[in-house]
C-alpha positions as CSV (number, residue, x, y, z in Angstrom):
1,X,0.0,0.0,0.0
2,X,1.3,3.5,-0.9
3,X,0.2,6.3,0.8
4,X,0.0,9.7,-1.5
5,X,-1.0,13.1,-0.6
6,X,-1.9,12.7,3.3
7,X,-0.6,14.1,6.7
8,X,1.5,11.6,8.0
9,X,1.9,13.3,11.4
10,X,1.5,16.6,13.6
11,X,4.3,17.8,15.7
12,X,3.4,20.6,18.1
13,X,4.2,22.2,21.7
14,X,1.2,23.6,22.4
15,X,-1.3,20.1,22.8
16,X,-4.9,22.7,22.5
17,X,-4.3,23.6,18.9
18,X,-4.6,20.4,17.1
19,X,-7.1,17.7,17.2
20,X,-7.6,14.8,14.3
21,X,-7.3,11.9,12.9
22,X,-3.1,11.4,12.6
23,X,-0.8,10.9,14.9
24,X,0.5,13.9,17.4
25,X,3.9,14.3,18.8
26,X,3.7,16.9,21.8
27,X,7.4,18.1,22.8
28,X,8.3,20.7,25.4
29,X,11.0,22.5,23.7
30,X,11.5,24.0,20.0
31,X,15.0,21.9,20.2
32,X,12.8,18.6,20.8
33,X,10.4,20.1,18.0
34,X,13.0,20.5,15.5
35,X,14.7,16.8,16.3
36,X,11.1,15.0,16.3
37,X,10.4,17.0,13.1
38,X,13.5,15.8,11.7
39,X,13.2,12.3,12.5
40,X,10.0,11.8,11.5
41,X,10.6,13.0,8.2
42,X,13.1,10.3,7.7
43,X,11.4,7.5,8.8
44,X,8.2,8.0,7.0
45,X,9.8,9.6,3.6
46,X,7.6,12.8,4.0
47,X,8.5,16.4,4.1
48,X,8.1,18.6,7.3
49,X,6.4,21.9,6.6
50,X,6.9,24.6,9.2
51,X,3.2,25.9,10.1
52,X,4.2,28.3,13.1
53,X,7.0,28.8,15.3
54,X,5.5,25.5,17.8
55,X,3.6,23.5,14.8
56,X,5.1,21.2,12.1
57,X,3.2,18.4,9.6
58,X,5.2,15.5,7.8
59,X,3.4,15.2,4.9
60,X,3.6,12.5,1.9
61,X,2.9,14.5,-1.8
């Protein structure tokens, strides 16, 4: 299965600003942010968009 055009996951320091359906990585400092970002990226062969200072998405085009 191939997954095209979705958010993969949501990575975010402040927990009352998102709500859905994928997965959500809460981290207490822009340096754990960045890193989780990062990572995720990686391991799911997406690309992490910068929404705000304390919000990123991995997404799949």
């Amino acid at each position: 299965m191939m997954l095209e055009k979705a958010i993969l996951a949501i990575i975010t320091m402040d927990k009352s600003k998102v709500d859905g359906g994928a997965p959500i990585f809460i981290c207490g400092t822009k340096k754990e942010l960045e890193l989780i970002a990062a990572s995720l990226e990686a391991i799911t062969d997406g690309i992490a968009h910068a929404l705000s200072d304390e919000l990123f998405i991995i997404v799949k085009h």
